[in-house]
N, C-alpha and C positions, 0 to 999 in steps of 0.2 A: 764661304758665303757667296750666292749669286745674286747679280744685281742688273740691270737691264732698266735703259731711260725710252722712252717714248717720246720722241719729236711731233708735232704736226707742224704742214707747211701753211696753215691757217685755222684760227681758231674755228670751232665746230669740224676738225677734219676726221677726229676717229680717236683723238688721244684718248680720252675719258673710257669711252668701249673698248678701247684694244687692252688698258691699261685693265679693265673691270674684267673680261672676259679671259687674259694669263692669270691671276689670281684667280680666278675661279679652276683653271686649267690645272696650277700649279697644284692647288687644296687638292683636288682630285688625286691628283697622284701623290696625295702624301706630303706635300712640302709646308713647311709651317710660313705662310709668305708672306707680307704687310706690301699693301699702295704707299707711295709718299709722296707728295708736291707738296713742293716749299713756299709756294705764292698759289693761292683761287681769287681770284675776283667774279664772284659771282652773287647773287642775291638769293639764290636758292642755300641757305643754309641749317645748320641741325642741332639743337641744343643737347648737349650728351645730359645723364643723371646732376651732375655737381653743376648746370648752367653754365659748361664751355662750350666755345660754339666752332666746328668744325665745317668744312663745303659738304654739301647734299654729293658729291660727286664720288669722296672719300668715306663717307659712311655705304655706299654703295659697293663700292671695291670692298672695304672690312667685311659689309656683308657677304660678296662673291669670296674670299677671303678665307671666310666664318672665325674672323678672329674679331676679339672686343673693342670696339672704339677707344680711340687715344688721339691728344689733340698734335702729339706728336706725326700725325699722320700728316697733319696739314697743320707745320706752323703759324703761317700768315694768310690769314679772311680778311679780302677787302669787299666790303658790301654794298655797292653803288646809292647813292642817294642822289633825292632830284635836286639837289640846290649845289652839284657838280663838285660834288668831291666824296669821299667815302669813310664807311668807320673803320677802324684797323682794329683787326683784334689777332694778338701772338700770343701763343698757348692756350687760345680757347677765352681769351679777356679782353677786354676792351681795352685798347692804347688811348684814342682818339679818336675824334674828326678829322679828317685831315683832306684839302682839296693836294692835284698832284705834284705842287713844285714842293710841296710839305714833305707829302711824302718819300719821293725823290730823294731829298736831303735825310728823309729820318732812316731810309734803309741801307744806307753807304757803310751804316755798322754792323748790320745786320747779319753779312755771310758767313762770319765765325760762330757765331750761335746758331747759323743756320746748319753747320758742319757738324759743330757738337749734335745738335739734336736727330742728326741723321745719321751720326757713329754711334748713338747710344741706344737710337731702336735697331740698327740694325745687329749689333747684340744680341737681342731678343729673337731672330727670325731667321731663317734659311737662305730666302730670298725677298728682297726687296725691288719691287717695279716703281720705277723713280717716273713720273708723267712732267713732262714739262708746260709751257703756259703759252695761247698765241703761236708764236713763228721764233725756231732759234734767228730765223733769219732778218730780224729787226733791228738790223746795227745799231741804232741809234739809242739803242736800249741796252748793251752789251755791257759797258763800265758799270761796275759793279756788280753784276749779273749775279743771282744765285738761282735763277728758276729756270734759265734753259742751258746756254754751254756751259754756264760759273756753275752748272748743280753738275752737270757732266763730270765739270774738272774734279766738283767737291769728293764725287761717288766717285772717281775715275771707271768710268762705265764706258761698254759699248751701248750706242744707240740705232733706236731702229726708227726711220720715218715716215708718217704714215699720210695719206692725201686723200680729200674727196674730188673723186672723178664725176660724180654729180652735177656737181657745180661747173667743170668744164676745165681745162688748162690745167690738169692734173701732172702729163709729164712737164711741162714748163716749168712749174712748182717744184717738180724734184731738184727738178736739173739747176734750177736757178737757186734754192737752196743750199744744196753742194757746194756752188761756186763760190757763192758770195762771203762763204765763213773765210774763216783762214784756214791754211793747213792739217793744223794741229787737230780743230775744232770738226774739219769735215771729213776728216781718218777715221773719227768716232762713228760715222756714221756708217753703218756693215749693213743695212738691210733695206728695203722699202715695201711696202705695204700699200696698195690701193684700195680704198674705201667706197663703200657706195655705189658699185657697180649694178647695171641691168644691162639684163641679155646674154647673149654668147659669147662668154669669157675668150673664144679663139682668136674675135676680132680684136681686142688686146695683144696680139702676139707679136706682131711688126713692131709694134710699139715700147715693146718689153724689152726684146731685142734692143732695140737703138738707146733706151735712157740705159739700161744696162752695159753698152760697149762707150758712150758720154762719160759716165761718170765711173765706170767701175765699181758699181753698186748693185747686188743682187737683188732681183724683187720676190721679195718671201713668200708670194699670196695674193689672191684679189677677192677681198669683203664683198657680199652680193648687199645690196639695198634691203637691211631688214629693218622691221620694222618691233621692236620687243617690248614689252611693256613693262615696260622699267621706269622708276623714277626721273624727271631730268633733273640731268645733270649740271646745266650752264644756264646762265642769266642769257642766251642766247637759245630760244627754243623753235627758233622755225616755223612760228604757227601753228604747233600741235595744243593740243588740248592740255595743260600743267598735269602731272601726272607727279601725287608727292606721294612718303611713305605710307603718308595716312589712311590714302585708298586705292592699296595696292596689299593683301596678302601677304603675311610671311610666305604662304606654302606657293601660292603665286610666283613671288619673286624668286624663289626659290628655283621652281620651274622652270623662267625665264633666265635667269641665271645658267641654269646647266643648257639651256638651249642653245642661247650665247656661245658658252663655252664649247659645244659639241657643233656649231658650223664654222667656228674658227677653226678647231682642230681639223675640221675637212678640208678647207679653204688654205691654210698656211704650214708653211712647211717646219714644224712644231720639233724637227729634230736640229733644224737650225737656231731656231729661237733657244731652242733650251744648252746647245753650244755657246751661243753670245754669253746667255745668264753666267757661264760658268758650271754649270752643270753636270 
């Protein structure tokens, strides 16, 4: 069975698309594969048939995927409210209200169920692409952990880190990620991925070099800045225009989807990736 986590070095860096466009890669070549994140906090959410409610992020993947929604894909939806705290809902149900020192204490029990429910779909599937939440690099968030290194340990997976160069300080991000884990935690890390590129990828190359011979990390690929019209994905949309499934085409997204999939496959070095998964 192969399994493969996606790190980003800040929320909005690439997790959700790099996570949505290997399922879509994987389906392609035959592989029966499922998305999984153990934590969304996002407000973009998705009521399945029975009224469980799953991240808008994860129905996206199952779509790229083309396997059936299960809330098992995403056990914990935190959905932001304005009055500073969120509802919780595990397995598609409502738990609570909860602002965050609430919730904090309610999830400390949490990562044994989070284990089971991640050993019993991945039964079902070939591969599994584990996306993790934010930055593994947010120490102060690590005890207890099940959504970035604590989901690493659960899945004992290679992970691959990905960053938006966009935004600016992309190798700083690598490099300061790496460091900051602990040993154990940044040995997982086999790959890096640059996101959001314009221009000519060659003037990246000095740069590749040096975070490459820093940390001992090879960078798999550099994402060009595309633009696809896909649902979003995060309660963090940058100013675009909300784009949900409602008006967006199957045959559409579909499209988009394989687009996706077919400038990653250009763009990344797709026989290393599929080495990590175990493949």
């Amino acid at each position: 069975m192969g399994k493969l986590m996606i790190y980003g070095t800040t929320s909005s860096a690439g997790k959700s698309l790099l996570t949505t466009g290997l399922c879509r890669i994987l389906a392609n070549k035959g592989y029966k594969v499922a998305p999984f994140k153990s934590q969304n906090m996002s407000r973009n959410y998705y009521k399945l048939s029975d009224g469980k409610v799953i991240a808008a992020a994860q129905v996206l993947q199952a779509k790229a995927a083309r396997i059936d929604l299960d809330p098992r894909l995403n056990p914990l939806v935190l959905v932001p409210q304005e009055t500073n705290g969120s509802d919780i809902y595990f397995m598609g149900e409502k738990v609570a209200y909860m602002k965050a020192k609430e919730y904090f204490s309610y999830k400390k029990d949490l990562g044994p169920k989070i284990k089971e429910i991640f050993d019993d779909l991945k039964e079902d599937y070939d591969v599994v692409v584990i996306e993790g939440a934010g930055s593994p690099a947010e120490i102060n968030l690590l005890e207890n952990d099940f959504v970035n290194t604590g989901m690493a340990e659960i899945a004992d997976c290679n992970c691959i880190l990905v960053t938006d160069i966009n935004r600016g300080g992309a190798f700083a991000h690598l490099y300061g990620t790496v460091k900051i884990l602990n040993e154990k935690d940044a040995k997982r890390i086999k790959g890096f991925v640059i996101n959001k590129f314009r221009g000519d990828k060659s003037l990246l190359d000095s740069g590749i070099e040096e975070i490459e011979r820093l940390t001992g990390v090879s960078v798999l690929g550099v994402l060009d800045y595309g633009d696809y019209n896909l649902p979003d994905e995060d309660s963090l949309v940058d100013g675009k225009d909300e784009r949900t499934f409602g008006n967006i085409s199957e045959e559409l997204l579909d499209s988009e989807l394989n687009r996706l999939a077919k400038d990653m496959e250009e763009s990344l070095d797709m026989d290393k990736i599929m080495e990590l998964m175990g493949l």
